[in-house]
C-alpha positions as CSV (number, residue, x, y, z in Angstrom):
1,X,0.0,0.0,0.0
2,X,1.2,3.4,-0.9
3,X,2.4,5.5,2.0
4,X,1.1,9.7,1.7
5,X,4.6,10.3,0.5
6,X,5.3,7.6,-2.1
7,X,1.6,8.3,-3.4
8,X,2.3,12.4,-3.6
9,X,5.3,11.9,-5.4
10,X,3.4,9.0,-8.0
11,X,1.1,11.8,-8.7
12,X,4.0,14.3,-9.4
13,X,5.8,11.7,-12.2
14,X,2.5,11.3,-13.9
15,X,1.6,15.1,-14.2
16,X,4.8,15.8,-15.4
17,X,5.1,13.0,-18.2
18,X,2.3,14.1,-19.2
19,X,3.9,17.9,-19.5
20,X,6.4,15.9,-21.0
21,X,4.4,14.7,-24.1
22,X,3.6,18.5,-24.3
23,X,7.3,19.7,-24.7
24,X,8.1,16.8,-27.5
25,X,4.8,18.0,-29.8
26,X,6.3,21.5,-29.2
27,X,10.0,20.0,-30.2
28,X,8.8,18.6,-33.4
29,X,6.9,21.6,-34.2
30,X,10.4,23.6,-33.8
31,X,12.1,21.0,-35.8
32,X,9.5,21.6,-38.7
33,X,9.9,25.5,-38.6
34,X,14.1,25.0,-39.0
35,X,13.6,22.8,-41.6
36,X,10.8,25.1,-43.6
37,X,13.8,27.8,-42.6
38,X,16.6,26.2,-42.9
39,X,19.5,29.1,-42.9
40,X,22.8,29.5,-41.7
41,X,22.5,27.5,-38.9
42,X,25.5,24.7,-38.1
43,X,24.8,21.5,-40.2
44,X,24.4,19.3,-37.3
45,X,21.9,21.4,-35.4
46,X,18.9,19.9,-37.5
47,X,19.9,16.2,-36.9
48,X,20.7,17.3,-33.2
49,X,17.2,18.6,-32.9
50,X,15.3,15.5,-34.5
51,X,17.3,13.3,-32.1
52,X,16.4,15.5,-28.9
53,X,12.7,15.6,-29.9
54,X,12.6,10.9,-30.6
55,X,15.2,11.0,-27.2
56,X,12.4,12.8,-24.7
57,X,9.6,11.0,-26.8
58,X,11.5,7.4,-25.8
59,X,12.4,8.4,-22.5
60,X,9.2,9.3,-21.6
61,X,7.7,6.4,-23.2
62,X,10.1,4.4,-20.9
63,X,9.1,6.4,-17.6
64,X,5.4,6.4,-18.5
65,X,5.8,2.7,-18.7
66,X,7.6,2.3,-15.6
67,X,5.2,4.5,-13.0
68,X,2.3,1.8,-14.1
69,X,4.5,-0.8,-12.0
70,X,4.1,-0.8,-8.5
71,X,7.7,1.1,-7.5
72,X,9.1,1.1,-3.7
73,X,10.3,4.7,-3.1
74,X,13.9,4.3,-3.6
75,X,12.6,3.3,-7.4
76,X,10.5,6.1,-8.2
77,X,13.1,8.8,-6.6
78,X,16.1,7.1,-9.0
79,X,13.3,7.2,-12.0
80,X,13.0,11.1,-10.9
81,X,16.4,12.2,-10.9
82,X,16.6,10.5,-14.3
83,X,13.6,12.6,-15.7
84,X,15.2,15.5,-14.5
85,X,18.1,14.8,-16.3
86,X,16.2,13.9,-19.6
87,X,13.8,16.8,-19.5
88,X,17.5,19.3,-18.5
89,X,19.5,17.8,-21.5
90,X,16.6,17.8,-23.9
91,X,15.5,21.5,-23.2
92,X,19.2,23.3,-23.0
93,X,19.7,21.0,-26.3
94,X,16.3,22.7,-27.9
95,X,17.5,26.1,-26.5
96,X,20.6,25.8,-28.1
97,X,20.1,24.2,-31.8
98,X,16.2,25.9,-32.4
99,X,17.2,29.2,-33.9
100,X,15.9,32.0,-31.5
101,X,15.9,35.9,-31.3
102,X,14.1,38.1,-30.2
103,X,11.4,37.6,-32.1
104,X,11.3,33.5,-31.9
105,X,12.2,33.3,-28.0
106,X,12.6,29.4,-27.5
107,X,15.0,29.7,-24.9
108,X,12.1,30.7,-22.9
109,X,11.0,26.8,-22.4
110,X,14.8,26.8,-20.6
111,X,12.1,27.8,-17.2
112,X,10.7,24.9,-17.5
113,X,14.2,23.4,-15.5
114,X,13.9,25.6,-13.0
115,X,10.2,24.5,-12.5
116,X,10.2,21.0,-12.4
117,X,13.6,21.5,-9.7
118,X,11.1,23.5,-7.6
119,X,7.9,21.3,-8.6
120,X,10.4,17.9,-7.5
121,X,12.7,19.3,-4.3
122,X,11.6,22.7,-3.0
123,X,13.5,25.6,-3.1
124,X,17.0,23.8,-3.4
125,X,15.5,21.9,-7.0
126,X,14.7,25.1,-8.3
127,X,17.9,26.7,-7.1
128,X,19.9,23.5,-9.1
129,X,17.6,24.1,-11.9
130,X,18.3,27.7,-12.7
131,X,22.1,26.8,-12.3
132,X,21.5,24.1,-15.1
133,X,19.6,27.0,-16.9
134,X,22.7,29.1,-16.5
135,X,25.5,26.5,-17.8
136,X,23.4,25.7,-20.7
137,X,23.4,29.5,-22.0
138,X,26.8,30.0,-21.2
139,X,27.9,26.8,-23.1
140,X,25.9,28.1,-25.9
141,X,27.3,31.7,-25.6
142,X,30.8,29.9,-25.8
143,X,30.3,28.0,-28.6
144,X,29.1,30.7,-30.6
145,X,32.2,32.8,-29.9
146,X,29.4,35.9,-28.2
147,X,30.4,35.5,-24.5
148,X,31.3,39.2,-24.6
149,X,28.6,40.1,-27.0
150,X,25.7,38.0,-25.0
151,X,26.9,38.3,-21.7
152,X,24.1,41.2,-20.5
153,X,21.2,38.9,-22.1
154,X,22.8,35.8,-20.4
155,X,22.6,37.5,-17.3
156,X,19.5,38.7,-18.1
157,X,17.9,35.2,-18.8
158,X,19.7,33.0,-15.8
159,X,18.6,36.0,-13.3
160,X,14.8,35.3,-14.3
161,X,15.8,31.9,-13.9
162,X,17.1,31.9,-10.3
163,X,14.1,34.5,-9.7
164,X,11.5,31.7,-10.9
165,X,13.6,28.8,-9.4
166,X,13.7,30.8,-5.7
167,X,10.0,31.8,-5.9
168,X,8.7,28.4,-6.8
169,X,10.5,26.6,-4.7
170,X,9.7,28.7,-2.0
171,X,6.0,28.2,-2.1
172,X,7.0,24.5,-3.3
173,X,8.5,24.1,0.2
174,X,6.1,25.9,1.7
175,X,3.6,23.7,0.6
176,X,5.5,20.4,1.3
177,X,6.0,21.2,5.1
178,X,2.4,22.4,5.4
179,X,1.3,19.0,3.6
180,X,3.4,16.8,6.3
181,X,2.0,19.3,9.0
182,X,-1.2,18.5,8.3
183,X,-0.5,14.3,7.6
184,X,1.0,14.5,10.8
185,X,-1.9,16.1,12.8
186,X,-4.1,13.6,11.2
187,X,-1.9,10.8,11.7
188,X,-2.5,12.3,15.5
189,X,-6.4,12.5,15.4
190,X,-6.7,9.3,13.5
191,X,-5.0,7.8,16.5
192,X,-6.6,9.7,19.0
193,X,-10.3,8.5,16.9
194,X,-8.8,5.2,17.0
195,X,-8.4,4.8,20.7
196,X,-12.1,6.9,21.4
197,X,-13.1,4.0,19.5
198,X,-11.6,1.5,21.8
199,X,-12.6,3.0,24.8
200,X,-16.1,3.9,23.4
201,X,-16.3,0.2,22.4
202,X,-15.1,-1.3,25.7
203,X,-18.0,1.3,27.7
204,X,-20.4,0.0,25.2
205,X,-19.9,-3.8,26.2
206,X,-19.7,-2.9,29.9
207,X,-23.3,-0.9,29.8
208,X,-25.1,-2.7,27.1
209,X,-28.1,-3.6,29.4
210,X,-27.9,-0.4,31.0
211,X,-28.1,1.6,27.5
212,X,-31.4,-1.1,26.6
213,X,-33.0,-0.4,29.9
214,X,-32.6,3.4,29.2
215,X,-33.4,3.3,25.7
216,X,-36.8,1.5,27.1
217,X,-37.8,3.8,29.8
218,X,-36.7,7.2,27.5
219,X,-38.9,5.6,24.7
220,X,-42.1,5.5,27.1
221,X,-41.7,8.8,28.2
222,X,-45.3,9.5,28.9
223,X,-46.1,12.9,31.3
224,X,-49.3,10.2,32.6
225,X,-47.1,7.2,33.3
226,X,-44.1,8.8,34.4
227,X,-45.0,7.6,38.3
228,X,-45.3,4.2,37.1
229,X,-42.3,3.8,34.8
230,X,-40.2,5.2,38.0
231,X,-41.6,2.2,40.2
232,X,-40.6,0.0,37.9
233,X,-37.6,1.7,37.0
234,X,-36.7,1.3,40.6
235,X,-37.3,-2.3,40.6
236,X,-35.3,-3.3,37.3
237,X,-32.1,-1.1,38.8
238,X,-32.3,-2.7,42.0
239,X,-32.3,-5.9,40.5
240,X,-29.6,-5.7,38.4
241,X,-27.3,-4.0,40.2
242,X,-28.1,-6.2,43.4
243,X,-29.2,-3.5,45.5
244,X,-30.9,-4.3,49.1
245,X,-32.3,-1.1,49.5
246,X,-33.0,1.4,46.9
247,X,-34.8,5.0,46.3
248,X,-35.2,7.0,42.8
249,X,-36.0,10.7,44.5
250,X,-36.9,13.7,41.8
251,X,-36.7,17.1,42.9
252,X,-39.5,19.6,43.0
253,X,-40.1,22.8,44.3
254,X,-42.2,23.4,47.4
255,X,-45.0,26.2,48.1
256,X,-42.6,28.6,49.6
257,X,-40.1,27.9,47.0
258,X,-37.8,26.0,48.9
259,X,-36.3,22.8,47.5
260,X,-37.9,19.4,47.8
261,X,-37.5,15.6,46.3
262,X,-40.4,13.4,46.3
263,X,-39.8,9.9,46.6
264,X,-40.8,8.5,43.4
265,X,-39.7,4.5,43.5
266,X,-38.7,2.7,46.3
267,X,-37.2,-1.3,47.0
268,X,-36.8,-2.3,50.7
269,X,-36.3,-0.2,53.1
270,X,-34.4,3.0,52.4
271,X,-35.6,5.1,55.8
272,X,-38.7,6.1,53.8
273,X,-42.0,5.3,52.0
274,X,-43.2,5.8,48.8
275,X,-44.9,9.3,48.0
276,X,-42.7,11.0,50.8
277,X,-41.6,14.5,50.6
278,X,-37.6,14.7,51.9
279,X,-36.6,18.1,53.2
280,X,-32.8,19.2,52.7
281,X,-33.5,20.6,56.0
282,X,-34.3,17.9,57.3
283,X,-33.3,14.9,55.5
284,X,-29.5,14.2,55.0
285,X,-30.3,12.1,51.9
286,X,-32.2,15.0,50.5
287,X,-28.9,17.4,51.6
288,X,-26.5,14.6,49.8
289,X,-29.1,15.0,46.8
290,X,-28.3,18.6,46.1
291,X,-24.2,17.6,45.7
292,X,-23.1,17.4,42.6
293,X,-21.3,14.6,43.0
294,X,-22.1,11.3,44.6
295,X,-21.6,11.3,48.2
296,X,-21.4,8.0,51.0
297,X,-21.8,7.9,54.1
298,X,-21.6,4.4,56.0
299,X,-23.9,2.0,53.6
300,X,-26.2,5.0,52.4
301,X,-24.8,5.9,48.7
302,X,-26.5,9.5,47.1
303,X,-25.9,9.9,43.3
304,X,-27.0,12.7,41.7
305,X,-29.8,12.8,38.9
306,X,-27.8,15.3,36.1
307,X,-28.9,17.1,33.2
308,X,-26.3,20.1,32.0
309,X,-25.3,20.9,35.4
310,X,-28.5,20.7,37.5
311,X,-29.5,18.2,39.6
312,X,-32.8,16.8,39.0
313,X,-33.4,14.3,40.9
314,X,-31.1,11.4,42.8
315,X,-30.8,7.5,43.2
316,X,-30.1,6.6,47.3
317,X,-29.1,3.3,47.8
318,X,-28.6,1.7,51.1
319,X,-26.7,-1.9,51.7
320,X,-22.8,-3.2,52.3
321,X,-20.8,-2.4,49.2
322,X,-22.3,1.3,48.4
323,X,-19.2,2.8,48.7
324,X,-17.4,0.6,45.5
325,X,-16.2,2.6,43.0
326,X,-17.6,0.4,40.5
327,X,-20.8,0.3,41.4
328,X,-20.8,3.8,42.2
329,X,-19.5,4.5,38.6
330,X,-22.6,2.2,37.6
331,X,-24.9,3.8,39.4
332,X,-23.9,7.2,38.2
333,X,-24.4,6.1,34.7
334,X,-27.9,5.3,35.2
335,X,-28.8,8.2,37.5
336,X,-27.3,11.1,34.5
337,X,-29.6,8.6,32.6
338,X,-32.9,8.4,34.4
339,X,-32.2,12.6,34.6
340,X,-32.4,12.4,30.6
341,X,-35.6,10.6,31.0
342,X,-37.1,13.3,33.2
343,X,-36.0,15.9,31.3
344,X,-37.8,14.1,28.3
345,X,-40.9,13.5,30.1
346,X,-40.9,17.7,31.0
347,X,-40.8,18.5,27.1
348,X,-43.6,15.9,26.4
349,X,-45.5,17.4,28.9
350,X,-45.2,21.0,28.1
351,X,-45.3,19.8,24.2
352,X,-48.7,18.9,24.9
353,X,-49.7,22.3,27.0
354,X,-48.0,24.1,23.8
355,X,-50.4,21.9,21.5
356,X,-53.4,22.6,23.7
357,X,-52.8,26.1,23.8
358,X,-52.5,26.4,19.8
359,X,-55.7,25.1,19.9
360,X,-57.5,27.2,22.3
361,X,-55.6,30.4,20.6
362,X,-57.0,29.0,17.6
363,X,-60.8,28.8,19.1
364,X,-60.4,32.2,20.3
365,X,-59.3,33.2,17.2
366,X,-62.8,32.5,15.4
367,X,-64.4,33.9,18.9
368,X,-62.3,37.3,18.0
369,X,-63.5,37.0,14.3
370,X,-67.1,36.6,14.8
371,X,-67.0,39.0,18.1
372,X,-65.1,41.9,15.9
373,X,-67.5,41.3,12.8
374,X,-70.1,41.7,15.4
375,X,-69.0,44.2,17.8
376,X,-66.9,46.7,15.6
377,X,-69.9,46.9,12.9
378,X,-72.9,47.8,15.1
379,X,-71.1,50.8,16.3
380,X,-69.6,51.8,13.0
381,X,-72.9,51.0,11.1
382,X,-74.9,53.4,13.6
383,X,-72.3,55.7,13.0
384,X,-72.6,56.0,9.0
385,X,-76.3,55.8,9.0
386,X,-76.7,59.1,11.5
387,X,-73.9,60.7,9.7
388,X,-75.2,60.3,6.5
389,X,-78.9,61.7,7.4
390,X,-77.4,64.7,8.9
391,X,-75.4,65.2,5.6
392,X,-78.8,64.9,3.6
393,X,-81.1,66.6,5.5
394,X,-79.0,68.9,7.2
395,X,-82.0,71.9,6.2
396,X,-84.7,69.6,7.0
397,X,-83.3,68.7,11.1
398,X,-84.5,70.8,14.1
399,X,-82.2,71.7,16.1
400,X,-83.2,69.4,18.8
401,X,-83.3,66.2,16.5
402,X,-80.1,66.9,15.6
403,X,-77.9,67.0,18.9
404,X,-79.6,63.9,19.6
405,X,-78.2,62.3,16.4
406,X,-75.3,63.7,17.5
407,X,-75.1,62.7,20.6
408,X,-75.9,59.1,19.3
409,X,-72.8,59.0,17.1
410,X,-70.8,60.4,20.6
411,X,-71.7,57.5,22.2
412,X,-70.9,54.8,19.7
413,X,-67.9,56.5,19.5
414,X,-67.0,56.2,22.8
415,X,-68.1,52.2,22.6
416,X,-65.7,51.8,19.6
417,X,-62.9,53.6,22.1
418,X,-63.5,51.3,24.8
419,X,-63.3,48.4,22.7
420,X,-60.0,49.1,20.9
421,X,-58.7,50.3,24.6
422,X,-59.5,46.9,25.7
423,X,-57.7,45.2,23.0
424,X,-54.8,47.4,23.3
425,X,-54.8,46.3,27.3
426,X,-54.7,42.8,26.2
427,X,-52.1,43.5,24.0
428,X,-50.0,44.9,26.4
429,X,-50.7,42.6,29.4
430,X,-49.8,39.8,27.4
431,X,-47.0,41.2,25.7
432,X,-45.4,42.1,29.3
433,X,-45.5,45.6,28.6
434,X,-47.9,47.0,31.0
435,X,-46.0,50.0,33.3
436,X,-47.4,50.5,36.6
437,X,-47.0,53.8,38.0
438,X,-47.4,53.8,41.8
439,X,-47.9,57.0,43.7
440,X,-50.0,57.7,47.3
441,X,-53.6,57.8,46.6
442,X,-56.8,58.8,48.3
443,X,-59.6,56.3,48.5
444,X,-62.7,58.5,48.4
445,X,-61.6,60.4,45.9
446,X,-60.2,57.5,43.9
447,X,-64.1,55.6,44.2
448,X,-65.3,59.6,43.6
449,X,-63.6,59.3,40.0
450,X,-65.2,55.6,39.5
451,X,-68.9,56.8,39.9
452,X,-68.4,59.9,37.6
453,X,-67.0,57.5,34.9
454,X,-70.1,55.4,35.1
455,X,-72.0,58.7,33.9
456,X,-75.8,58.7,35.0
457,X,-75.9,55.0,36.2
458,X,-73.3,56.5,38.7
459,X,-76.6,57.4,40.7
460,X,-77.3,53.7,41.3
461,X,-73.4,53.2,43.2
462,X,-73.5,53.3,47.0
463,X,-70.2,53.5,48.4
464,X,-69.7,51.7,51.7
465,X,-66.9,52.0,54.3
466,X,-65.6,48.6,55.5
467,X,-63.5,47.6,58.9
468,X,-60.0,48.7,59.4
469,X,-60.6,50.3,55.7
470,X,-57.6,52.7,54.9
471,X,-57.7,56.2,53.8
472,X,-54.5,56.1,51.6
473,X,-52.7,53.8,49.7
474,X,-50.0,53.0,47.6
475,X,-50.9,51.8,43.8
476,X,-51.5,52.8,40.4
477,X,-54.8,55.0,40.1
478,X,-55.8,54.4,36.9
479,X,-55.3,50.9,36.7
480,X,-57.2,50.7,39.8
481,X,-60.2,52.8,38.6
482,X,-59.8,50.6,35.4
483,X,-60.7,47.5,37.5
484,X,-63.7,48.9,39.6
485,X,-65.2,51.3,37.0
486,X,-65.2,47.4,35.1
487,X,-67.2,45.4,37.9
488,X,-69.3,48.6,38.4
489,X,-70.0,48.7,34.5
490,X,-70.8,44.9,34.6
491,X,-72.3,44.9,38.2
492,X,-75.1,47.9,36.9
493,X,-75.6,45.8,33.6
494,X,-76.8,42.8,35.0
495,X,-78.7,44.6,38.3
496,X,-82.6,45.5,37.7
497,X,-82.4,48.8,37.0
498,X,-84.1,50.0,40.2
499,X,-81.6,48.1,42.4
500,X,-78.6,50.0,44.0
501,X,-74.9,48.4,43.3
502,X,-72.1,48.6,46.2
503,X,-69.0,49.1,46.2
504,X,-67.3,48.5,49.7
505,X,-63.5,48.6,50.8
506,X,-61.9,47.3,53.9
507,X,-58.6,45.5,55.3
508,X,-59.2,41.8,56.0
509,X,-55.8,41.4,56.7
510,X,-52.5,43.7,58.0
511,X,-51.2,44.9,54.7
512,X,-54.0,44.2,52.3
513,X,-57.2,46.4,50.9
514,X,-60.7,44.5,49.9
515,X,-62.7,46.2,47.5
516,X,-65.9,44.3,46.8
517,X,-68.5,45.4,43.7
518,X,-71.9,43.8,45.0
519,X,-74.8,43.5,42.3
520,X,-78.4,42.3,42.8
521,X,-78.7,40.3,39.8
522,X,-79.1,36.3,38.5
523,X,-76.2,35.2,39.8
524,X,-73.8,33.5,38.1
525,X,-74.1,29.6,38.1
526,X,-70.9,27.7,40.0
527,X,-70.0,26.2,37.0
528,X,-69.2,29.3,34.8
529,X,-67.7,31.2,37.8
530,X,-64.4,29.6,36.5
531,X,-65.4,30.7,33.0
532,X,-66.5,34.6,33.2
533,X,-62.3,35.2,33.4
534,X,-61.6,33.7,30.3
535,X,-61.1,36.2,26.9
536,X,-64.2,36.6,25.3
537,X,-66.4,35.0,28.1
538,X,-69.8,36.6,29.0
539,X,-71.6,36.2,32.0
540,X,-74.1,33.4,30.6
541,X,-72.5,33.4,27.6
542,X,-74.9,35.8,26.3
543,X,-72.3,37.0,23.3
544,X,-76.3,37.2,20.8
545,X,-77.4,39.9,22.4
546,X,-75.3,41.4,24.8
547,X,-72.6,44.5,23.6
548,X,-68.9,43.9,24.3
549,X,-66.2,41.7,23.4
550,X,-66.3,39.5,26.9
551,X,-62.6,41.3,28.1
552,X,-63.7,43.1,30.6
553,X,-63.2,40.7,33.3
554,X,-60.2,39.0,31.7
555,X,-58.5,42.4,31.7
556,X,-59.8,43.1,35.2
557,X,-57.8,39.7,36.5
558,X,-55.4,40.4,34.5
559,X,-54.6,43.9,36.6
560,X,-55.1,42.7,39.9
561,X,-52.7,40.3,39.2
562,X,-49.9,42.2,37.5
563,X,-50.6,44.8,40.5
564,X,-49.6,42.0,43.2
565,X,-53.0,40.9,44.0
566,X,-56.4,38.4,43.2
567,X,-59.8,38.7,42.1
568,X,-62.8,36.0,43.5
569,X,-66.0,36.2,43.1
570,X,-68.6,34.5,45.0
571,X,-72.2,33.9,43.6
572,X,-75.4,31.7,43.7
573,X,-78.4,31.9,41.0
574,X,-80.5,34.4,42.4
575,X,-78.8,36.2,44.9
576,X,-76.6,38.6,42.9
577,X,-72.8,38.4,42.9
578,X,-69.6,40.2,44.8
579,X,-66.8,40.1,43.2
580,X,-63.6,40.8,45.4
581,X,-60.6,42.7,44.3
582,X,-57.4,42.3,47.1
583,X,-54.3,44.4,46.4
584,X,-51.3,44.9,48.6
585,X,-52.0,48.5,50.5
586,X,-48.5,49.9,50.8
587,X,-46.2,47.5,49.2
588,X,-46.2,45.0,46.6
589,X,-47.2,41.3,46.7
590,X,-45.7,38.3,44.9
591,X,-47.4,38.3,40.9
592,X,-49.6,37.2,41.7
593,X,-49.6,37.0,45.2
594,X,-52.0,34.2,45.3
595,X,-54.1,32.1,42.3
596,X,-57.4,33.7,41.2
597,X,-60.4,31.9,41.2
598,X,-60.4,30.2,37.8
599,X,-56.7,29.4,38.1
600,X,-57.4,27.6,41.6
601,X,-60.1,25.3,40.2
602,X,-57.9,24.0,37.6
């Protein structure tokens, strides 16, 4: 087999014979053009020439013939020297008996010496090829008797040979060390890739089971069975790795955001039962969970569960031998394994949320459709129509008939204003760009400025002072009057119109304000109270025949929400409903501090 350097220089022999075949067509052409001009020239330069031209057509025959054999190195270097030497002979020969001037410049082929020095051995070939250059022009010079005469084109012509010898040997060498640079550093990685392999191939055999039993589990990565497949998980592990005692532990966070692991397989005894909740505070195996490393003490062994970094759960083993390197090794290998598993059943899980909620964006996309075709044209249609009777009968309108035409397109304005203000709420609350601005406000005069926005049907508000109920607080006005001025609107809507509607603040608790909007209405029944929070959700699902888009309370739970509190509401058919608005009084509270109504009945 041929080695990188035999097989470069194989390639290098067969390029240049065939260059060769090249320089004896252009030989024989020369040879035709001396004897079509046959002149002064010395009577044995035209036999000379036809016997250069056969000589380099036979010797390269020869070589060609040759390189087809298999050749050892030492071969094809001794059937290189002897190609330079044919190929120097045979072009300082044509130089010398082709008549040249300077208007028939053969001796220009002479480079080719130089060239294939440079093109064979570097910088030092084409360094011996311009001197070979140079002997040959002087020998010619000589023989013609010109040394004197020639001597400035001779130097002339063996300069641009050194010139083209140094430069292409340069980059020839240049090239040759970078070529054995790079063989040698993939000579390095092919060995370094050949003992991966090995070692790859000997962890393969050692964790064959293993990698089946993970390649099971990871397959059936089901969100719904993942309790399950850990039991069994734990069972399978134990058995194979002859464990007495064994626990598979995946961590959680707990209510007050402290860090927990719930016992999720167990075989024996391990200290603990199945379903437990182990406290780092109180737990040492739950402590030896959150290492990063495994960690033994006496017969209890804790590896960690690890997935980039983080731990995510652990395998606790308890029994004589825990503390073997092996077997911790082992056990390692199937804990960073079972953490892959988790991590698998996470993205199933919130795969599916992601493909539920595509589909309920999708439903709520016809909703929005069929509410905006609905909602957006009334207004708009009762607009135009009024509009365009006050443009034609302008003359005919009393004065009176006309500001109430007027006054009719004010107030579909004012609906179409509220409706695109609603959407751009939504907008920004779900884009997390709602600003809060914060600043000390006054109750009364806050509730003052939510009955004058309710315009006449203000009348119907009764405002009623609660216990403990502060004067001042700390939130954002508008957002606030937003809220209220919403449950008002929808509290007055669905009241009989001769019943009064409160609205009643107080402090249940040290820290916190209540505001409760109490209608005397229906009720809402218990099984849409989770509903009416919903985008485009009416009270009764009325969306035929009652105005609105169904955002109001969405955007009203929204608020309270992004303002650090919770809305409830509390109802029964027939007794009316009281919806509760809690926000933190002076500071803010978790977002949200605690899950709204809908969100706790999930």
């Amino acid at each position: 087999m041929e080695t990188e350097a035999t097989g470069a220089a194989l390639r290098l022999e067969r390029q240049l014979a065939n260059l060769r075949w090249l320089v004896a067509v252009f030989g024989a052409v020369q040879v035709g053009f001396a004897i079509r001009d046959r002149g002064n020239d010395p009577r044995f330069a035209l036999p000379l020439a036809v016997a250069l031209v056969i000589g380099l057509a036979i010797g390269n025959l020869a070589i060609a013939n040759a390189l087809r054999r298999g050749l050892d190195p030492g071969q094809l270097r001794s059937i290189g020297i002897a190609a330079f030497v044919l190929d120097a002979v045979v072009l300082s020969g044509l130089v010398w008996v082709v008549p040249n001037g300077p208007a028939d410049p053969v001796w220009v082929i002479g480079y080719l010496i130089p060239l294939e020095g440079a093109a064979r051995w570097g910088l030092r070939g084409g360094l011996v090829g311009a001197g070979v250059f140079l002997v040959g022009q002087m020998l010619q010079e000589a023989a013609q008797a010109q040394i004197a005469a020639g001597a400035s084109q001779v130097a002339f012509r063996a300069g641009m040979a050194f010139v083209i010898g140094g430069v292409a040997g340069s980059f020839a060498s240049s090239l040759r060390r970078t070529a054995d640079e790079a063989a040698a550093r993939a000579g390095e990685a092919a060995a370094e890739a050949a003992r991966a392999e090995r070692a790859a191939s000997q962890a393969a055999e050692a964790q064959r089971e293993i990698a089946a039993f993970h390649a099971a589990v990871l397959a059936d990565a089901q969100p719904d069975r993942l309790g399950e497949i850990l039991r069994d998980t734990a069972t399978r592990v134990a058995a194979e790795l002859g464990c007495e005692a064994l626990g598979l532990l995946t961590r959680s966070t707990g209510m007050a955001g402290e860090d927990r692991f719930e016992v999720a397989g167990v075989v024996g005894d391990p200290g603990y039962l199945l379903g437990d909740a182990l406290f780092p505070a109180s737990s040492p195996v739950a402590a030896a969970a959150l290492e990063a490393t495994a960690v033994t003490a006496g017969e209890d062994l804790v590896v960690p569960m690890r997935l980039r970094g983080d731990v995510v759960g652990a395998v606790h083993e308890r029994g004589p031998g825990a503390a073997d390197t092996a077997h911790i090794e082992a056990l390692q290998t199937i804990a960073d394994q079972l953490g892959v598993t988790l991590e698998a059943t996470r993205l199933r899980a919130e795969q599916s949320a992601i493909v539920q909620r595509l589909t309920e964006l999708d439903a709520m996309k016809t909703d929005f459709v069929a509410i905006t075709s609905h909602e957006l044209r009334t207004p708009l249609a009762g607009i135009r129509g009024f509009v365009e009777m006050l443009v034609r009968r302008a003359d005919e309108l009393a004065p009176a008939e006309r500001n109430e035409f007027l006054q009719i397109v004010l107030t579909q304005t004012d609906r179409l204003i509220r409706i695109v203000d609603d959407l751009l709420v939504v907008s920004r609350i779900e884009g997390d760009a709602l600003v809060l601005e914060p600043i000390e406000v006054e109750v009364r005069a806050l509730l003052a400025s939510v009955v004058a926005t309710l315009g006449d049907n203000g009348e119907r508000v009764v405002l009623a002072v609660g216990r403990d109920a502060p004067d001042v607080l700390m939130l954002d006005p508008n957002r606030l009057i937003q809220i209220l001025t919403n449950l008002a609107h929808n509290a007055l809507k669905f009241s009989p119109a001769d019943q009064p509607v409160s609205i009643r603040w107080s402090s249940p608790a040290e820290g916190t304000v209540e505001f409760e909007v109490i209608d005397r209405g229906q009720g809402i029944p218990h099984e849409e109270q989770t509903l009416i929070f919903e985008r485009f959700r009416q009270r009764g699902d009325h969306r035929a025949h009652s105005e609105g888009f169904g955002l109001g309370l969405y955007i009203t739970k929204m608020l309270t929400e992004a303002m650090g509190g919770w809305l409830d509401v509390a109802s029964a058919p027939g007794d009316g409903a009281t919806f509760r608005v809690t926000l933190p009084a002076s500071r803010p509270l978790p977002t949200p501090a605690r899950p709204s109504a809908a969100a706790r009945s999930d």
